[in-house]
PyMOL Python script that loads the backbone (N, CA, C, O; Angstrom):
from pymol import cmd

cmd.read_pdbstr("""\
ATOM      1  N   UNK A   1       0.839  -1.182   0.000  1.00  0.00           N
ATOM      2  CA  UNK A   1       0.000   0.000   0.000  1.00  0.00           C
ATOM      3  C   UNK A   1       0.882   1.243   0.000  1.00  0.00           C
ATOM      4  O   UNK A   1       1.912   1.311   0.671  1.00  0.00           O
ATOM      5  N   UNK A   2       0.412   2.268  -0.820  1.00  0.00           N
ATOM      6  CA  UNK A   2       1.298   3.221  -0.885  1.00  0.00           C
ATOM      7  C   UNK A   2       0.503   4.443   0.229  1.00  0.00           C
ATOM      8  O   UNK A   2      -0.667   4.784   0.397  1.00  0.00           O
ATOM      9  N   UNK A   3       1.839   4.861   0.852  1.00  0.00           N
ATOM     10  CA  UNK A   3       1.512   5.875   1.899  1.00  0.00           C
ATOM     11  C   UNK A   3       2.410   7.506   1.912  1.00  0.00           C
ATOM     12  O   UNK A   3       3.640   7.507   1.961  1.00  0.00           O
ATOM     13  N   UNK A   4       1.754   8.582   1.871  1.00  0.00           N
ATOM     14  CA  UNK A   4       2.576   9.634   2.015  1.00  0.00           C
ATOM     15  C   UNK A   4       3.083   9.804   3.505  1.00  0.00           C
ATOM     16  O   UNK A   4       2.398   9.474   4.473  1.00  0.00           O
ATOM     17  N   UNK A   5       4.240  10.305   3.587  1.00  0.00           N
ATOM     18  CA  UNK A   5       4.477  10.683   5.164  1.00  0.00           C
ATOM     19  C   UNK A   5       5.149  11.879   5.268  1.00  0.00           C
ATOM     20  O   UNK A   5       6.198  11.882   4.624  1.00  0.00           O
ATOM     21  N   UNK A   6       4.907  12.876   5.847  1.00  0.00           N
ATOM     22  CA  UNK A   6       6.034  14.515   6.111  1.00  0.00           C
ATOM     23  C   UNK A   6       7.294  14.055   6.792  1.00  0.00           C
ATOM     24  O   UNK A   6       7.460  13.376   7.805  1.00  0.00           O
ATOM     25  N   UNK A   7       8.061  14.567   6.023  1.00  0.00           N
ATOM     26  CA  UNK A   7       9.690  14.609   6.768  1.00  0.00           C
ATOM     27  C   UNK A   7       9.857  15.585   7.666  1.00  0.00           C
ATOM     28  O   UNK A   7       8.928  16.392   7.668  1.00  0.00           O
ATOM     29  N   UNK A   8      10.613  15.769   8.338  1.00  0.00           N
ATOM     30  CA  UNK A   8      10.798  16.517   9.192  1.00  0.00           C
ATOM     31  C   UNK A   8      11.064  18.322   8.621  1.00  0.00           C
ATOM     32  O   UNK A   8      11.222  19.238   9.428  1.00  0.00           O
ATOM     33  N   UNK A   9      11.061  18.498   7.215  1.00  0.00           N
ATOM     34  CA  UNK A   9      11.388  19.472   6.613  1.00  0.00           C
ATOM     35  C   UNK A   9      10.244  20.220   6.257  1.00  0.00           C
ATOM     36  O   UNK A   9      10.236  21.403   5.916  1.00  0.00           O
ATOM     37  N   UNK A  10       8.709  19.006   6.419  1.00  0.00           N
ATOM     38  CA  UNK A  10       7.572  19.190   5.836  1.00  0.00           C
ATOM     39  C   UNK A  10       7.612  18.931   4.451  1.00  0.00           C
ATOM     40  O   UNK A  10       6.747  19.527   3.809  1.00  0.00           O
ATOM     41  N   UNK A  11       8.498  18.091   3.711  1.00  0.00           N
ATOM     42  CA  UNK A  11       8.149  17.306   2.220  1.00  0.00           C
ATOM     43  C   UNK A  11       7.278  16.135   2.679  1.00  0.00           C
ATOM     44  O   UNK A  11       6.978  15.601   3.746  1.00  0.00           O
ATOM     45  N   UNK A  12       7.012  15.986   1.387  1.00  0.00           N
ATOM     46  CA  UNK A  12       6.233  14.554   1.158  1.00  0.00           C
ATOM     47  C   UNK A  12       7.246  13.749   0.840  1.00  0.00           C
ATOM     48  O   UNK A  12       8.148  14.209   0.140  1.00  0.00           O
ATOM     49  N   UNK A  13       7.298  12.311   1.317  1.00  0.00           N
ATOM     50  CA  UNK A  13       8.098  11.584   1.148  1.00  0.00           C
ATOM     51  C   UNK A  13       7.143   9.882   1.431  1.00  0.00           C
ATOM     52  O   UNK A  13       6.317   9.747   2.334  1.00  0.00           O
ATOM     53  N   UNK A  14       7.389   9.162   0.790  1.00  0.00           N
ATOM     54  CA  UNK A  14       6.939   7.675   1.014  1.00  0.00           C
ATOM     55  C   UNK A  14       7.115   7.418   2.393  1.00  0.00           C
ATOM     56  O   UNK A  14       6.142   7.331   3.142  1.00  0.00           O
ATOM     57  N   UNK A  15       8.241   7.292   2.776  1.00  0.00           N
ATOM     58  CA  UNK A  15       8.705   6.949   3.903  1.00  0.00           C
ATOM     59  C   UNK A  15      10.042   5.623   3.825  1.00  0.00           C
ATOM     60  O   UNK A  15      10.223   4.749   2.977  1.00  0.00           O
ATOM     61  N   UNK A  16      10.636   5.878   4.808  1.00  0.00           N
ATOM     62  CA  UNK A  16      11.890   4.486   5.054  1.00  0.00           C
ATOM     63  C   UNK A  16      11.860   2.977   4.176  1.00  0.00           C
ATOM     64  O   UNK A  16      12.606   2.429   3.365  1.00  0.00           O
ATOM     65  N   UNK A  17      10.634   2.676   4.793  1.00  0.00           N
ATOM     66  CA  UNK A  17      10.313   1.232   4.828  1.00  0.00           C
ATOM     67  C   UNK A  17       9.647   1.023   3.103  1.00  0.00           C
ATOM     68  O   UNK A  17       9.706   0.201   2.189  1.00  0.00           O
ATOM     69  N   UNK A  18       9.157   2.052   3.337  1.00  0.00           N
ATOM     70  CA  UNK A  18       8.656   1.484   1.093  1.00  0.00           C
ATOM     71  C   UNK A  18       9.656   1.882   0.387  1.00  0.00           C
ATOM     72  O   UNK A  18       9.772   1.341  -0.713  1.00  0.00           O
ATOM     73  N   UNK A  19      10.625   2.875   0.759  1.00  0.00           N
ATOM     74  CA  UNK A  19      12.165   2.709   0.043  1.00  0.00           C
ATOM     75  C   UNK A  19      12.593   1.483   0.007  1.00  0.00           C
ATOM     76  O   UNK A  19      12.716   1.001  -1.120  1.00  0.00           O
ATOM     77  N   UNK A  20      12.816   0.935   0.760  1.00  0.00           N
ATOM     78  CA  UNK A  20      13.769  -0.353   1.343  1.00  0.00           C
ATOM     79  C   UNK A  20      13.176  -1.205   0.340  1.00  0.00           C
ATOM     80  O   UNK A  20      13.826  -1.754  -0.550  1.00  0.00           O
ATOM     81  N   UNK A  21      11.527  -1.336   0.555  1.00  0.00           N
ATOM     82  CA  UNK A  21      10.734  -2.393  -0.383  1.00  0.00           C
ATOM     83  C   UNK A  21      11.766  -2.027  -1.893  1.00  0.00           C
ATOM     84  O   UNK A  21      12.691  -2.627  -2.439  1.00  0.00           O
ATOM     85  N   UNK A  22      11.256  -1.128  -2.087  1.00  0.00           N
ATOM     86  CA  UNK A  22      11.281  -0.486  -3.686  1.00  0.00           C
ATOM     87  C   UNK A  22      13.007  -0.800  -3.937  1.00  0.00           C
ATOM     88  O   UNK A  22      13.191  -0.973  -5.142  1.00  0.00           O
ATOM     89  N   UNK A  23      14.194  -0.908  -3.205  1.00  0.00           N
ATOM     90  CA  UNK A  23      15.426  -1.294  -3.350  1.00  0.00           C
ATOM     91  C   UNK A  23      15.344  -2.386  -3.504  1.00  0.00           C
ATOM     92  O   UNK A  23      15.808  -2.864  -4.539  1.00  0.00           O
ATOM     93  N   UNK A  24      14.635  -3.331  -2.406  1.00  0.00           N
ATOM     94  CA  UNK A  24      14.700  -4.843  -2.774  1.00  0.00           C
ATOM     95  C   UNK A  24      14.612  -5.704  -3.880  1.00  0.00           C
ATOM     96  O   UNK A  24      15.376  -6.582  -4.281  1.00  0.00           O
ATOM     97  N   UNK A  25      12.871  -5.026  -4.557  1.00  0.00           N
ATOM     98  CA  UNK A  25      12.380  -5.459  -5.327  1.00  0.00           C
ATOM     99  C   UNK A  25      13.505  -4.986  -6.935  1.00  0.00           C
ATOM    100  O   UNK A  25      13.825  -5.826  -7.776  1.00  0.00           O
ATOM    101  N   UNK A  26      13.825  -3.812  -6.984  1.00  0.00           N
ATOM    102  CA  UNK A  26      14.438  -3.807  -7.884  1.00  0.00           C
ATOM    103  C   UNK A  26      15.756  -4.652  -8.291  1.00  0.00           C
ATOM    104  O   UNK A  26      16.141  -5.055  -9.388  1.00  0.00           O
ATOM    105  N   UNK A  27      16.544  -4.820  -6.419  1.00  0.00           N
ATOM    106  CA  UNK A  27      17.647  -5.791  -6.798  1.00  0.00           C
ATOM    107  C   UNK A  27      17.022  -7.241  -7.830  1.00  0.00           C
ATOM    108  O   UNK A  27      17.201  -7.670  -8.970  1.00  0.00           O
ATOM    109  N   UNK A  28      16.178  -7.625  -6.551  1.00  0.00           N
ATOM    110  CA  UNK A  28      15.490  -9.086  -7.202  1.00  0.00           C
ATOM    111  C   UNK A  28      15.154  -8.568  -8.782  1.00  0.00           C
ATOM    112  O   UNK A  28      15.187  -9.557  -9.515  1.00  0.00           O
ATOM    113  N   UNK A  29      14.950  -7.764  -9.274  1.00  0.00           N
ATOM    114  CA  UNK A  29      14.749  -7.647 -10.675  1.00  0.00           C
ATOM    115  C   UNK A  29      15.611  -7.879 -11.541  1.00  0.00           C
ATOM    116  O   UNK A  29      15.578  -8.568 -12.560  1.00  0.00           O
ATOM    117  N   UNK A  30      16.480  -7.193 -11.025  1.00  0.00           N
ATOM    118  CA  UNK A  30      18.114  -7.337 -11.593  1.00  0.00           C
ATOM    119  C   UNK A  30      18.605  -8.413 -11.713  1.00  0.00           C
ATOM    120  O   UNK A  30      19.182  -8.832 -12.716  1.00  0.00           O
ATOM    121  N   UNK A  31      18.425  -8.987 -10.683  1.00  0.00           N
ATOM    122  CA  UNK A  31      19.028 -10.619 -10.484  1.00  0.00           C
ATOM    123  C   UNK A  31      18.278 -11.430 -11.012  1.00  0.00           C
ATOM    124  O   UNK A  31      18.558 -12.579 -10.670  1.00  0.00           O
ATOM    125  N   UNK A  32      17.053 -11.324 -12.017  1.00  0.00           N
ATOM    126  CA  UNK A  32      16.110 -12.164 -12.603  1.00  0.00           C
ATOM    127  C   UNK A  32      15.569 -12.951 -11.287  1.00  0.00           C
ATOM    128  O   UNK A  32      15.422 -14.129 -11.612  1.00  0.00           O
ATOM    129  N   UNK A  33      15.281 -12.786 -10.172  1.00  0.00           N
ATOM    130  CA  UNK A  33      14.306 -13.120  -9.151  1.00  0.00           C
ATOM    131  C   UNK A  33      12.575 -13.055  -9.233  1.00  0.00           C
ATOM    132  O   UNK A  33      11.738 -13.955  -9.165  1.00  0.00           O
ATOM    133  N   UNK A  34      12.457 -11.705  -9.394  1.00  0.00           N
ATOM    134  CA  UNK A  34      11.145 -10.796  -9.117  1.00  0.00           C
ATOM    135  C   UNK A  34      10.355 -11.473  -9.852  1.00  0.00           C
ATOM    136  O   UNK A  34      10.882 -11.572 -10.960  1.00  0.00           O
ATOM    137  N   UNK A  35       8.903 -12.237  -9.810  1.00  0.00           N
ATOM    138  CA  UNK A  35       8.324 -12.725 -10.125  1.00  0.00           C
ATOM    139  C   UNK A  35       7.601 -11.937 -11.565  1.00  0.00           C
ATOM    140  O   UNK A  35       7.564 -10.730 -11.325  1.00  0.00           O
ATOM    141  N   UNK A  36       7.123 -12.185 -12.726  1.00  0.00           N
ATOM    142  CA  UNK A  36       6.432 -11.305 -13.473  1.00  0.00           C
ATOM    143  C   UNK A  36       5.247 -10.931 -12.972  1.00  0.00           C
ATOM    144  O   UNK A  36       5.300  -9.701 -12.964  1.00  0.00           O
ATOM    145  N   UNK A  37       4.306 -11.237 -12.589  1.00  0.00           N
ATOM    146  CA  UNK A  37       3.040 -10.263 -11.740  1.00  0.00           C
ATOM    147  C   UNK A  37       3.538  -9.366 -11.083  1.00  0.00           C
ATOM    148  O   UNK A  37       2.850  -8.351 -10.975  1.00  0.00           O
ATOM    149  N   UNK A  38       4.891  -9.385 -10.406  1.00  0.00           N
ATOM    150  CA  UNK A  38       5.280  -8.153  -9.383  1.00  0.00           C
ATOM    151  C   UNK A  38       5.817  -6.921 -10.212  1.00  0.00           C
ATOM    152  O   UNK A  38       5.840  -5.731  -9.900  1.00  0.00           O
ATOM    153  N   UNK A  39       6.326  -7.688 -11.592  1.00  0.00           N
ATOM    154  CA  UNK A  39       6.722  -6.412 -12.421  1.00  0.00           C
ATOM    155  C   UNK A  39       6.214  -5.469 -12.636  1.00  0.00           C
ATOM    156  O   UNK A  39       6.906  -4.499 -12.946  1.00  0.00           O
ATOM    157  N   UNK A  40       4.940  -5.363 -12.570  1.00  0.00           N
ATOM    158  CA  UNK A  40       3.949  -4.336 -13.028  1.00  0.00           C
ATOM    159  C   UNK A  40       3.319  -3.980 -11.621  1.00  0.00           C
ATOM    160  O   UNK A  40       2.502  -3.080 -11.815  1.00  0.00           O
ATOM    161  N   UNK A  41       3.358  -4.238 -10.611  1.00  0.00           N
ATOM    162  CA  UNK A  41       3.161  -4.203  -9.080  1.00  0.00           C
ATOM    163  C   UNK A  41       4.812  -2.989  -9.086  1.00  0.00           C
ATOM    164  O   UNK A  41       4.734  -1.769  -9.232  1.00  0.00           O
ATOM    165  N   UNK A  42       5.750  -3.543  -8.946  1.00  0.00           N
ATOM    166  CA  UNK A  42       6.474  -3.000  -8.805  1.00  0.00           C
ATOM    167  C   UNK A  42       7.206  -1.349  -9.884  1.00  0.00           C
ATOM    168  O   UNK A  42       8.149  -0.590  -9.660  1.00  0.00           O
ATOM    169  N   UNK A  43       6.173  -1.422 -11.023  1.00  0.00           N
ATOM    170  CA  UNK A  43       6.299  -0.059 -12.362  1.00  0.00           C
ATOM    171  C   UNK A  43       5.752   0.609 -11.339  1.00  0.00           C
ATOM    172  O   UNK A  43       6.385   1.485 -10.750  1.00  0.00           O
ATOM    173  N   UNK A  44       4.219   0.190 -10.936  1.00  0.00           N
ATOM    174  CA  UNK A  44       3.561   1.626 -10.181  1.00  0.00           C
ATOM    175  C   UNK A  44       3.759   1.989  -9.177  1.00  0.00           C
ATOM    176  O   UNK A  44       3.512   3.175  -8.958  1.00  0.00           O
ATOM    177  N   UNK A  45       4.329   1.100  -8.030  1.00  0.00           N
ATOM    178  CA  UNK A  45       4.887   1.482  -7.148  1.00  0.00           C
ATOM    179  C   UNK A  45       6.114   2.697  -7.194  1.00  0.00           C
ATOM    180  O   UNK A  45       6.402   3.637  -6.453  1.00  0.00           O
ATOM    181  N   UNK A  46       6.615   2.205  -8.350  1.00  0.00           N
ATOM    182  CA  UNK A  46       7.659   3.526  -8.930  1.00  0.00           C
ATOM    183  C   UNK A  46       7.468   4.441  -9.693  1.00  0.00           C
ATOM    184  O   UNK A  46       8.512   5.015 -10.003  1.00  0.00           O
ATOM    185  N   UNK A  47       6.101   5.042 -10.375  1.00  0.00           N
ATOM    186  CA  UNK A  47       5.539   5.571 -10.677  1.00  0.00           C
ATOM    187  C   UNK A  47       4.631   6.353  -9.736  1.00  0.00           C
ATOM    188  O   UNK A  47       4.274   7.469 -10.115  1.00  0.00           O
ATOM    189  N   UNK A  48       4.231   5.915  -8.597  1.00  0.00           N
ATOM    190  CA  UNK A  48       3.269   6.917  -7.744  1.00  0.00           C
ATOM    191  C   UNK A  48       4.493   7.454  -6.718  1.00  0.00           C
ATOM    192  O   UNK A  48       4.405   8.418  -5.957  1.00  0.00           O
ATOM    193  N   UNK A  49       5.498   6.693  -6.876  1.00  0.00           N
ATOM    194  CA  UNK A  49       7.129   7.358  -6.055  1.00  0.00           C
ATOM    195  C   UNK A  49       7.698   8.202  -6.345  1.00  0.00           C
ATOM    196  O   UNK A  49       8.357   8.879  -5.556  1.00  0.00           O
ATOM    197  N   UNK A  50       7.566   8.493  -8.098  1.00  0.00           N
ATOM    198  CA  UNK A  50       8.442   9.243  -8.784  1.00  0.00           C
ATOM    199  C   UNK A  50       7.073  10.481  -8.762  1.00  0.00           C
ATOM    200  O   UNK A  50       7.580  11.588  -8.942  1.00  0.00           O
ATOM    201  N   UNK A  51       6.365  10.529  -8.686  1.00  0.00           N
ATOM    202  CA  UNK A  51       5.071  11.615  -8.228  1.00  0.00           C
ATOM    203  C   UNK A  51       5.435  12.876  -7.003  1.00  0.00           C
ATOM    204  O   UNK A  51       5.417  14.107  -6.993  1.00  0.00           O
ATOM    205  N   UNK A  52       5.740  11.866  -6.091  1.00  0.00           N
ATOM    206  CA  UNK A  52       6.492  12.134  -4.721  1.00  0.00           C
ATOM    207  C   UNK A  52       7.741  12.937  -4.929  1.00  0.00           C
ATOM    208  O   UNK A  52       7.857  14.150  -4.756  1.00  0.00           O
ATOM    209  N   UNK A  53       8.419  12.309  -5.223  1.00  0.00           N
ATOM    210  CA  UNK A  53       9.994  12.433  -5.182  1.00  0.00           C
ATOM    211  C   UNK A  53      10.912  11.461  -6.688  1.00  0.00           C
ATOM    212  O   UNK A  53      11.359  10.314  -6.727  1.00  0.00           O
ATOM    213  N   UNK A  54      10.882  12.521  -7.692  1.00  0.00           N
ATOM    214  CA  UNK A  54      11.828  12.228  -8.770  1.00  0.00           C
ATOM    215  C   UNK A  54      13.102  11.339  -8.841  1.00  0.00           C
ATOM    216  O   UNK A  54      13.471  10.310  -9.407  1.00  0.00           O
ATOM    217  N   UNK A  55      13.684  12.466  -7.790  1.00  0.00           N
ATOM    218  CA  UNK A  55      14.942  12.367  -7.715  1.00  0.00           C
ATOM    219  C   UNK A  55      15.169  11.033  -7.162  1.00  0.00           C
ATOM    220  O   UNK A  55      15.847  10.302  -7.883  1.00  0.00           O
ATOM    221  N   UNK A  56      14.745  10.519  -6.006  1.00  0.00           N
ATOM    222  CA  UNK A  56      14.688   9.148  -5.626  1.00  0.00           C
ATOM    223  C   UNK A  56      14.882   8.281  -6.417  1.00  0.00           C
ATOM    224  O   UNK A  56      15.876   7.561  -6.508  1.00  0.00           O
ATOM    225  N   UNK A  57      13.326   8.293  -7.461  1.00  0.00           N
ATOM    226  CA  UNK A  57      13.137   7.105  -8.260  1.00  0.00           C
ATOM    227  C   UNK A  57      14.598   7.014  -9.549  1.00  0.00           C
ATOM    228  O   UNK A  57      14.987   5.892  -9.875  1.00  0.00           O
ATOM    229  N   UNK A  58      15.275   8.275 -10.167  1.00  0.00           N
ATOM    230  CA  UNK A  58      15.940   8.460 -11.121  1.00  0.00           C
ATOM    231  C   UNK A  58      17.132   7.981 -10.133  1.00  0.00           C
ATOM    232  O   UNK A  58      18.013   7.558 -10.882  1.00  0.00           O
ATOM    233  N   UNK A  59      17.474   7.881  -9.046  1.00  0.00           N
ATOM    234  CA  UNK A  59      19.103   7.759  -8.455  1.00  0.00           C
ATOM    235  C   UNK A  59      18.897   6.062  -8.741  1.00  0.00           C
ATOM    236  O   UNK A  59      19.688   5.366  -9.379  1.00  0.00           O
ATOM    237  N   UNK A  60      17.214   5.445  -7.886  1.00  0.00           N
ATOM    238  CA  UNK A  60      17.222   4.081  -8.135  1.00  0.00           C
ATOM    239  C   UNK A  60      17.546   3.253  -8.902  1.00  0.00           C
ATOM    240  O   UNK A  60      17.863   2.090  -8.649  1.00  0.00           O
ATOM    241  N   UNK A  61      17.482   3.930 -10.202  1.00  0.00           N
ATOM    242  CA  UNK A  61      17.371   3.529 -11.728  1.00  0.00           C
ATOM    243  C   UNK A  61      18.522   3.529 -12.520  1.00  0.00           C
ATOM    244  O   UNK A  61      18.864   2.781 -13.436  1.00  0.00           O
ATOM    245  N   UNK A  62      19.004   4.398 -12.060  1.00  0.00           N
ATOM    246  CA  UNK A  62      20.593   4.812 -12.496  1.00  0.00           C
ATOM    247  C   UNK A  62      21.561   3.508 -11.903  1.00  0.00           C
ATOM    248  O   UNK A  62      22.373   2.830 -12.533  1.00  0.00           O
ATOM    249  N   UNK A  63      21.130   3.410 -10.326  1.00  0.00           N
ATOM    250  CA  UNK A  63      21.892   2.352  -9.893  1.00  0.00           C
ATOM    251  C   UNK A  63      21.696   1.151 -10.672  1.00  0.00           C
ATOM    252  O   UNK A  63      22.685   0.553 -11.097  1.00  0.00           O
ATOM    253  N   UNK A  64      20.422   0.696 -10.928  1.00  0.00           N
ATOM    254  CA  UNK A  64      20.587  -0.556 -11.535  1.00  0.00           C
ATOM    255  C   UNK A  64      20.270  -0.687 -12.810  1.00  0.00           C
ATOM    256  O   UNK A  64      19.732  -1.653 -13.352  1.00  0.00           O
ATOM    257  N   UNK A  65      20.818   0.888 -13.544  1.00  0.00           N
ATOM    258  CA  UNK A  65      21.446   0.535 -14.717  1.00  0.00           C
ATOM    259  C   UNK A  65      19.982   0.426 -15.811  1.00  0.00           C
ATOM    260  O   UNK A  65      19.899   0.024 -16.971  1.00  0.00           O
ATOM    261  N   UNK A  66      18.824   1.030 -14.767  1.00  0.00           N
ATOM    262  CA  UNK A  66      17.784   1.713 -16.291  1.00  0.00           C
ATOM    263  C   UNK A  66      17.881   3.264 -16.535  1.00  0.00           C
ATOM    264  O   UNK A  66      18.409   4.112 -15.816  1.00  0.00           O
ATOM    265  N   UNK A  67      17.271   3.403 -17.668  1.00  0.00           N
ATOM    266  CA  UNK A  67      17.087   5.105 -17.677  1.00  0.00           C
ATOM    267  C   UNK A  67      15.854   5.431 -17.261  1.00  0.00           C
ATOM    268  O   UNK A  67      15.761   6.410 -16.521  1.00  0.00           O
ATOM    269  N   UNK A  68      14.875   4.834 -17.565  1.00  0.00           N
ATOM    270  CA  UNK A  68      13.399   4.864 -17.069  1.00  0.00           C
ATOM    271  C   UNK A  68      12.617   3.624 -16.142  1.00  0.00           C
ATOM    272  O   UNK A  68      13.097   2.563 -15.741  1.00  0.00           O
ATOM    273  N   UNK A  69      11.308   4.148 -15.975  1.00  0.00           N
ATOM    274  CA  UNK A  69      10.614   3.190 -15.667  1.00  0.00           C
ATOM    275  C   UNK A  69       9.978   2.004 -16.855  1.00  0.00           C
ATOM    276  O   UNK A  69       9.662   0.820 -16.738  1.00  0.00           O
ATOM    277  N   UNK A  70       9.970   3.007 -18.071  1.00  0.00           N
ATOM    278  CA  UNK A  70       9.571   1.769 -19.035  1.00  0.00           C
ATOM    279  C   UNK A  70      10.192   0.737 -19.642  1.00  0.00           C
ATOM    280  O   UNK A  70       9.874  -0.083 -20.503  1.00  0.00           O
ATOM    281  N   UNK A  71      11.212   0.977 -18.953  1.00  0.00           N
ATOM    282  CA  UNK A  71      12.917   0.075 -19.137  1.00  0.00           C
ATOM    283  C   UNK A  71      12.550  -1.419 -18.635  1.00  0.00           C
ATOM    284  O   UNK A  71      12.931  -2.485 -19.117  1.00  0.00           O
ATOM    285  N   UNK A  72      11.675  -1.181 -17.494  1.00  0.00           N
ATOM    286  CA  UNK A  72      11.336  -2.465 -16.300  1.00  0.00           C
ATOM    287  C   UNK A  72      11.306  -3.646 -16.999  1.00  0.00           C
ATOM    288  O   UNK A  72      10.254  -3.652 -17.638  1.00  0.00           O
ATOM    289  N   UNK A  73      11.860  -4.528 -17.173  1.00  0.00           N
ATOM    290  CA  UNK A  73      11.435  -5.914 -17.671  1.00  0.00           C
ATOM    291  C   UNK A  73      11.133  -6.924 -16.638  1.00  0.00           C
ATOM    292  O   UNK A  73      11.533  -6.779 -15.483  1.00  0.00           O
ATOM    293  N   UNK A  74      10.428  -7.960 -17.025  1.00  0.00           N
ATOM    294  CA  UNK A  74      10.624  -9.479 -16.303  1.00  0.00           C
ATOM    295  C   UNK A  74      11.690 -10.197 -16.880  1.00  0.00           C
ATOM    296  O   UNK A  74      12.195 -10.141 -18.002  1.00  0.00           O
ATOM    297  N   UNK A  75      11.910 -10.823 -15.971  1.00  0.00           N
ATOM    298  CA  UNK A  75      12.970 -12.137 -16.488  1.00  0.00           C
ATOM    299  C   UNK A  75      12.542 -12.712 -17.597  1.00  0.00           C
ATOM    300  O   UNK A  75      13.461 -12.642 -18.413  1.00  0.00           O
ATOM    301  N   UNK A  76      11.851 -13.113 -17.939  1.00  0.00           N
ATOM    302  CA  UNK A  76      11.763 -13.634 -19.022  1.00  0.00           C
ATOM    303  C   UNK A  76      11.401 -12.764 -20.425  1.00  0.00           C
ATOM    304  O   UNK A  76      11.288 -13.211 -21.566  1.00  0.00           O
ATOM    305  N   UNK A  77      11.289 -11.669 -20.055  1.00  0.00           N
ATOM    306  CA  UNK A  77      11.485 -10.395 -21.506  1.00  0.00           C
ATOM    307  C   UNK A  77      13.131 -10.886 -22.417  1.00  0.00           C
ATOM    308  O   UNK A  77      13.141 -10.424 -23.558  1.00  0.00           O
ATOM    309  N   UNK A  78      14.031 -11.463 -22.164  1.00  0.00           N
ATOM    310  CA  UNK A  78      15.109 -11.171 -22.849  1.00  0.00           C
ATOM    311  C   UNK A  78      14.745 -12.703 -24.067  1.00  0.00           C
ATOM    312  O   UNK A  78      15.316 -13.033 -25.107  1.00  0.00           O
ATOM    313  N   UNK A  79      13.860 -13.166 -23.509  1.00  0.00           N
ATOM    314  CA  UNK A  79      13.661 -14.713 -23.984  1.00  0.00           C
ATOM    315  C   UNK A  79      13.200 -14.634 -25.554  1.00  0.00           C
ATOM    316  O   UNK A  79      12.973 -15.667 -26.185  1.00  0.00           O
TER     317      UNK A  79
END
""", "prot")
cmd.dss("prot")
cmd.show_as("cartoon", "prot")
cmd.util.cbc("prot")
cmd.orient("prot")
């Protein structure tokens, strides 16, 4: 479930713990883990994130080496 929370600055921010999710899930993506139903579980999750906070979702992406969100594949896209 996606949740807004105020930082201490008064931004909007997801919060800690759906970061962490949203790191996980992308490793497991990377690593051909992430199930395909979660792929598209996991686009909008980064899509109502990148709403929030851009910059977040673009550092995420960079790390593992997409440029976008429409980049997202399942494991079995390369097939």
């Amino acid at each position: 479930m996606n949740r807004l929370t105020l930082s201490n600055q008064g931004q909007a921010s997801i919060g800690r713990d759906a970061k962490s999710e949203l790191r996980a899930a992308l490793h497991r993506l990377s690593v051909g883990k992430l199930p395909m139903p979660e792929v598209a579980n996991l686009k909008g999750r980064l899509a109502f994130t990148y709403a929030v906070g851009p910059a977040f979702v673009m550092s995420l992406l960079a790390r593992y080496g997409y440029s976008s969100i429409k980049e997202l594949e399942g494991p079995l896209s390369t097939i």
